[in-house]
C-alpha positions as CSV (number, residue, x, y, z in Angstrom):
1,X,124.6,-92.9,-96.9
2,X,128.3,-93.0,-96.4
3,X,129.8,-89.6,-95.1
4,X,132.5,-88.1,-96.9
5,X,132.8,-84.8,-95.9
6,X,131.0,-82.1,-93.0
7,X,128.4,-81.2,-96.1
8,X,126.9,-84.4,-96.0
9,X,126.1,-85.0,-92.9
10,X,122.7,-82.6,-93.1
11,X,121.2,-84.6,-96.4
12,X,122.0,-87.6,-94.9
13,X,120.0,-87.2,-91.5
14,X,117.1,-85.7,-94.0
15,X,116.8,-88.5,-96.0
16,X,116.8,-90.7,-92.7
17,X,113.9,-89.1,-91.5
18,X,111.9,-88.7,-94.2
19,X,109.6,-91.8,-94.1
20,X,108.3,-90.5,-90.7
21,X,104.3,-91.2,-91.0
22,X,103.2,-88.5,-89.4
23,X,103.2,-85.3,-91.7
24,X,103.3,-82.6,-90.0
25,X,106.0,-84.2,-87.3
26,X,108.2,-85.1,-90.8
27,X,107.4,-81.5,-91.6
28,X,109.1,-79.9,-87.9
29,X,111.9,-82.6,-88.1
30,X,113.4,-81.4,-91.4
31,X,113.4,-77.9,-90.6
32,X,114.7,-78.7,-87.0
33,X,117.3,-80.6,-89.0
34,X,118.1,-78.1,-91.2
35,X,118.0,-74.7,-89.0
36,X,120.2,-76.7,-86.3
37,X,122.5,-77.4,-88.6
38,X,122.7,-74.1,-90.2
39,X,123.1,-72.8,-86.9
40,X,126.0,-75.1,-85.6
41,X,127.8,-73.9,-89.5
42,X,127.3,-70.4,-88.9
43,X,128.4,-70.4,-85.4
44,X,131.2,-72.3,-86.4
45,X,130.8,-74.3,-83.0
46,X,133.6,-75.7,-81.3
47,X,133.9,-78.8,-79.6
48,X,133.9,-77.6,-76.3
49,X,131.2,-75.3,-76.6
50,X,129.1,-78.1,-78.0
51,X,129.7,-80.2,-74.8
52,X,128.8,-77.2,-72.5
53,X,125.4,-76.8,-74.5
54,X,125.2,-80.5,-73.8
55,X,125.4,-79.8,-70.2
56,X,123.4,-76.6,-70.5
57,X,120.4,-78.1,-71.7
58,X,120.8,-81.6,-69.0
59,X,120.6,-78.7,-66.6
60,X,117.2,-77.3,-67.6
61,X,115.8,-81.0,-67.2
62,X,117.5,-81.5,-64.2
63,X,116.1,-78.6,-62.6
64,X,112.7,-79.1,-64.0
65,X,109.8,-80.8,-61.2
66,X,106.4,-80.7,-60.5
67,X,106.9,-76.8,-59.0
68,X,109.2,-75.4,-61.4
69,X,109.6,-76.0,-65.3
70,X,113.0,-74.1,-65.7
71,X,112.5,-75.2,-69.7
72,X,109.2,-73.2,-69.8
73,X,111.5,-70.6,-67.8
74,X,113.9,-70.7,-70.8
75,X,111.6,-70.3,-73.1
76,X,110.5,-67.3,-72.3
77,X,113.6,-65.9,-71.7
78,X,114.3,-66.3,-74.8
79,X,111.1,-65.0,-76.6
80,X,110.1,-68.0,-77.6
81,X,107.0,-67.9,-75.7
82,X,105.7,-64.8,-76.7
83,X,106.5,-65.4,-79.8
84,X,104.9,-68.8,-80.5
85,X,102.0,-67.0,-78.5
86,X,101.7,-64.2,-81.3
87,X,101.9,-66.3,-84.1
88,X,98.8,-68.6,-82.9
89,X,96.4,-66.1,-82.6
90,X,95.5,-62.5,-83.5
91,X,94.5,-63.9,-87.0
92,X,98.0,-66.3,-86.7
93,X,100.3,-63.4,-86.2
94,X,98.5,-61.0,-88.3
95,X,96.8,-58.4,-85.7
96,X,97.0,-57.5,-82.5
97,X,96.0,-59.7,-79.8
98,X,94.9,-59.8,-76.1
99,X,96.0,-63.0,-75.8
100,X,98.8,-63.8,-74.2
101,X,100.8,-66.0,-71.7
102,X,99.7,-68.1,-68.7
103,X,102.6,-68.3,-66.4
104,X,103.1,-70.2,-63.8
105,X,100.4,-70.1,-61.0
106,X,97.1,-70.7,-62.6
107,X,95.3,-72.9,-60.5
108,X,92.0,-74.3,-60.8
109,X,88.7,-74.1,-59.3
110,X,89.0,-70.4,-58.0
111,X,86.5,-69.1,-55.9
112,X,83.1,-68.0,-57.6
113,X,82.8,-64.4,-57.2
114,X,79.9,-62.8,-57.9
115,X,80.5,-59.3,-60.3
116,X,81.4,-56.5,-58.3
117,X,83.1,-58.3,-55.6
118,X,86.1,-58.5,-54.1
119,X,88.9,-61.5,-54.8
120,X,91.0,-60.3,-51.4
121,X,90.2,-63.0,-48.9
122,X,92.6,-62.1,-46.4
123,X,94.4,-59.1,-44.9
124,X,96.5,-57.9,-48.4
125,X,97.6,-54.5,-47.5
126,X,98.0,-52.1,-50.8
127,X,96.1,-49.6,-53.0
128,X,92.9,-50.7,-53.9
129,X,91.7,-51.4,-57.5
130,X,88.3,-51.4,-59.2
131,X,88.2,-53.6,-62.6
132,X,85.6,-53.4,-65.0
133,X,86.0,-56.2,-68.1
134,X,84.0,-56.6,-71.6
135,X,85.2,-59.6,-73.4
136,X,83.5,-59.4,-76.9
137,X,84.3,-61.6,-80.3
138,X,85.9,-60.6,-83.0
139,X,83.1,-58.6,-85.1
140,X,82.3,-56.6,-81.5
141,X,79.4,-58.7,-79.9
142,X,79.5,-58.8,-76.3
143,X,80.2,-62.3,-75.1
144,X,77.5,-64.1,-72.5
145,X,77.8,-66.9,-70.0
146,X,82.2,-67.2,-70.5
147,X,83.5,-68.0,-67.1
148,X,86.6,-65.6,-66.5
149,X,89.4,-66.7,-63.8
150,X,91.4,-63.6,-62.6
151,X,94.7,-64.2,-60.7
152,X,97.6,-61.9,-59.4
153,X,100.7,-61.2,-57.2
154,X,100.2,-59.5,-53.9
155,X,101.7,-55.6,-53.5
156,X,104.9,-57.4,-52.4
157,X,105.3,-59.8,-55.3
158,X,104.3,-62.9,-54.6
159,X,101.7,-65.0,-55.6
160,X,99.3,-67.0,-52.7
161,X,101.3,-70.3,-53.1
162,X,104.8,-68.7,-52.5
163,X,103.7,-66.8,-49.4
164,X,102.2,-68.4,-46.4
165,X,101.1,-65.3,-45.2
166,X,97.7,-65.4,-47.8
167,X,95.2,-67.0,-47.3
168,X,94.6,-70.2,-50.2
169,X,93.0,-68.7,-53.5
170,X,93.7,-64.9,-52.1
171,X,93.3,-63.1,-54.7
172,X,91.9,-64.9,-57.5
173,X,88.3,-66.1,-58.3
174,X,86.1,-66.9,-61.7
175,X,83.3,-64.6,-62.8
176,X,80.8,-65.2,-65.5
177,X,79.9,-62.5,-68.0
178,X,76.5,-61.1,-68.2
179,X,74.5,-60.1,-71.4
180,X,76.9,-57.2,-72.1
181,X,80.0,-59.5,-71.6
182,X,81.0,-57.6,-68.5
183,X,81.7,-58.2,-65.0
184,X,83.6,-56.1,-62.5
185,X,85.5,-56.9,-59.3
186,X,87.8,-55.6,-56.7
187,X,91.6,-56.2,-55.5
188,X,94.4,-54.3,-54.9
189,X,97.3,-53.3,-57.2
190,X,99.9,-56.0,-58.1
191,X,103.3,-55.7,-58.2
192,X,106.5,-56.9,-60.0
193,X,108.4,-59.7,-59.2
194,X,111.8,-61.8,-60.4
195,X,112.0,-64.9,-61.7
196,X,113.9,-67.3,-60.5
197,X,117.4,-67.3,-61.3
198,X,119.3,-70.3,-59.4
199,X,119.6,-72.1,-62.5
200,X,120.1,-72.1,-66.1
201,X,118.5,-69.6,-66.7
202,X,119.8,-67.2,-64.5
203,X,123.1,-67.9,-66.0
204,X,121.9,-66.9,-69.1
205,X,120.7,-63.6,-67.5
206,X,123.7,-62.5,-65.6
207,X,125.7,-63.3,-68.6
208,X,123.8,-60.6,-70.7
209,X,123.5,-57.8,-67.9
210,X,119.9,-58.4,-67.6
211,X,117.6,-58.2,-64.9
212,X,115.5,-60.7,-63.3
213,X,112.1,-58.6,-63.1
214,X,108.5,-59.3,-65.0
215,X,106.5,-55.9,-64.8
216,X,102.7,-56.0,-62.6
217,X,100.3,-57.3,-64.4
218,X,96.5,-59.1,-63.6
219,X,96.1,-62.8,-65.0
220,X,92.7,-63.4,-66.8
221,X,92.1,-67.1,-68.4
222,X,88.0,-66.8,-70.2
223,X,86.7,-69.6,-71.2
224,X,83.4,-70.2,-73.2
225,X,82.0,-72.6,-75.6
226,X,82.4,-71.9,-79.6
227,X,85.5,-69.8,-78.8
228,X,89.5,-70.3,-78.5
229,X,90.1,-70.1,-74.0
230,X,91.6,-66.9,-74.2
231,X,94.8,-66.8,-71.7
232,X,95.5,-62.9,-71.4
233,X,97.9,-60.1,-68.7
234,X,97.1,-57.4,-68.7
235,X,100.3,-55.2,-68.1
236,X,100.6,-52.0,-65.8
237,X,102.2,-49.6,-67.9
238,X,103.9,-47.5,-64.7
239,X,106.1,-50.6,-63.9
240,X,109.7,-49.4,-63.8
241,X,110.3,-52.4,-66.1
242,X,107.5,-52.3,-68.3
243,X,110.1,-51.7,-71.3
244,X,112.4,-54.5,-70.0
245,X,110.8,-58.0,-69.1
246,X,112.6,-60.9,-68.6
247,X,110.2,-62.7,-70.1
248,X,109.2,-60.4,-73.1
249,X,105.4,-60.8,-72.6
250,X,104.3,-57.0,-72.9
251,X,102.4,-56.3,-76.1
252,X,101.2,-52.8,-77.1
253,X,97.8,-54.2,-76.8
254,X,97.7,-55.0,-73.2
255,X,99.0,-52.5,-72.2
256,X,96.3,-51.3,-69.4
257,X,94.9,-47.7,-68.6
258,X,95.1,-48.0,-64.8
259,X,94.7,-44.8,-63.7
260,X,95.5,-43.7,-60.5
261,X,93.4,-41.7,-58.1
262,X,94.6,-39.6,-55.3
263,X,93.8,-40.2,-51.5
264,X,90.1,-38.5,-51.2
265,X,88.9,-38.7,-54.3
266,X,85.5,-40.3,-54.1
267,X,86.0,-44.6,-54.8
268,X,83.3,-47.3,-55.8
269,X,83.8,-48.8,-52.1
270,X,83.3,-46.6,-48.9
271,X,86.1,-47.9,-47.1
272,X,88.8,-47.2,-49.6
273,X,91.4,-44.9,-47.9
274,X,94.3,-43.6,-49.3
275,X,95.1,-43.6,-53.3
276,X,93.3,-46.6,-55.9
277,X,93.2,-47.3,-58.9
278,X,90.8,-48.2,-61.4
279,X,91.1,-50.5,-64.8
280,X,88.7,-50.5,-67.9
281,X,89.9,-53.7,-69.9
282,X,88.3,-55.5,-73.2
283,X,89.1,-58.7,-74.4
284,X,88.8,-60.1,-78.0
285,X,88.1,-63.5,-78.1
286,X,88.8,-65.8,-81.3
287,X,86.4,-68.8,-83.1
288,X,87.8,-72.6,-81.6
289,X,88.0,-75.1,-79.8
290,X,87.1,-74.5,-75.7
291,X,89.5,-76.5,-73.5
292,X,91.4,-75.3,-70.3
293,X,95.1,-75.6,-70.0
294,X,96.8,-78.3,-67.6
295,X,97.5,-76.4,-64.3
296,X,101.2,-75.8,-64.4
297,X,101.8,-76.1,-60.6
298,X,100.1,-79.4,-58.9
């Protein structure tokens, strides 16, 4: 098709794609085509501006390696994560869901932990917390057997592989739910942390006033035969940013009750001192296809 003016250019690249085999990649290739476009017309995008998206999105490969996907980064900066998250499940988009996203530092094979015990496995100064889980399906049966990995930042913020003061696999480990789909464990209180912003992305955020900060939350990834691995945080709603986070991954449903006790009141463990916290969390997991997501940090 011979162009003869800037309206044909979008027919002509959708009739050039349209023999791709593959139906549902034809499908995302014609709207790519035609929102792209749209977009570019509506902006009324200069040429300049085009080249410095060019070099804008070079960048986020550039910057991307086997510790850090700065495109992933991007993603959810932009709610596109969340997003894509909340359409996929909760009855695709229509209910609220406890699933939500995995992050970063997943890792496999954490420590079995038998119910009730504790995933601290070296000295992690902070107030304690006691964390009693149900994961159940969908019409309110308890769950059995699903093998639950749990995960989460230190009180100062960082995760075990950023801070060579932690012991490996402090604090995470995997549990197995009993008949009532519960288990229980111990930690202490997470906090917030930044994301990183020496790239791309944090040229996005300074240039919209934003802050850098993703509220406390715990990581739990369940996985069990016959249902969809549910990837879930579960958000501490006293977090100074809880309204605000970079990456826009707080729901109203995971929203946690972790309620705070003070210094003396009687705690599950006879050593506590000071104030802790306890946490009374269900899950609701969805019909599918088991299968554990690649570890995003080798």
């Amino acid at each position: 098709m011979i162009i003869r003016k800037q309206e044909d250019v979008t027919p002509a690249v959708l009739e050039a794609y349209q023999n791709i085999e593959d139906p549902r990649l034809r499908e995302i290739v014609q709207i790519l085509v035609k929102h792209l476009h749209g977009f570019i017309r509506e902006a009324k995008l200069r040429e300049d501006e085009f080249q410095k998206a060019c070099d804008f999105i070079a960048r986020l490969g550039q910057r991307t390696n086997a510790t850090h996907n700065e495109v992933v980064l991007m993603s959810g900066s932009l709610g596109v994560s969340s997003l894509v998250c909340l359409l996929n499940n909760g009855n695709m988009g229509q209910t609220e869901t406890t699933y939500n996203l995995l992050g970063p530092f997943w890792r496999m094979n954490s420590p079995k932990t038998e119910s009730g015990g504790t995933i601290i496995r070296s000295p992690t100064p902070g107030p304690a917390i006691f964390v009693d889980c149900w994961f159940k399906d969908q019409k309110g049966n308890p769950i059995e057997g699903a093998l639950v990995d749990i995960w989460h930042s230190s009180p100062e913020g960082f995760y075990e592989q950023q801070d060579p003061k932690q012991a490996d696999m402090n604090l995470r480990g995997q549990f197995t739910t009993d008949a009532k789909g519960h288990f229980a464990f111990r930690s202490v209180k997470p906090a917030g942390y930044p994301i990183p912003i020496d790239g791309p992305v944090g040229d996005l955020i300074r240039a919209s006033g934003r802050h850098n900060y993703r509220p406390a939350h715990l990581h739990f990834l369940a996985f069990r035969d016959g249902f969809k691995t549910l990837v879930s945080q579960i958000y501490a709603p006293d977090d100074p940013v809880i309204e605000t986070d970079v990456q826009f991954g707080v729901t109203r449903a995971l929203l946690g009750d972790y309620v705070k006790h003070e210094a003396g009141e009687k705690a599950p463990a006879g050593d506590v001192e000071g104030e802790w916290y306890s946490l009374n969390q269900t899950f609701v997991m969805e019909p599918g296809v088991a299968k554990l997501p690649r570890a995003p940090i080798q």
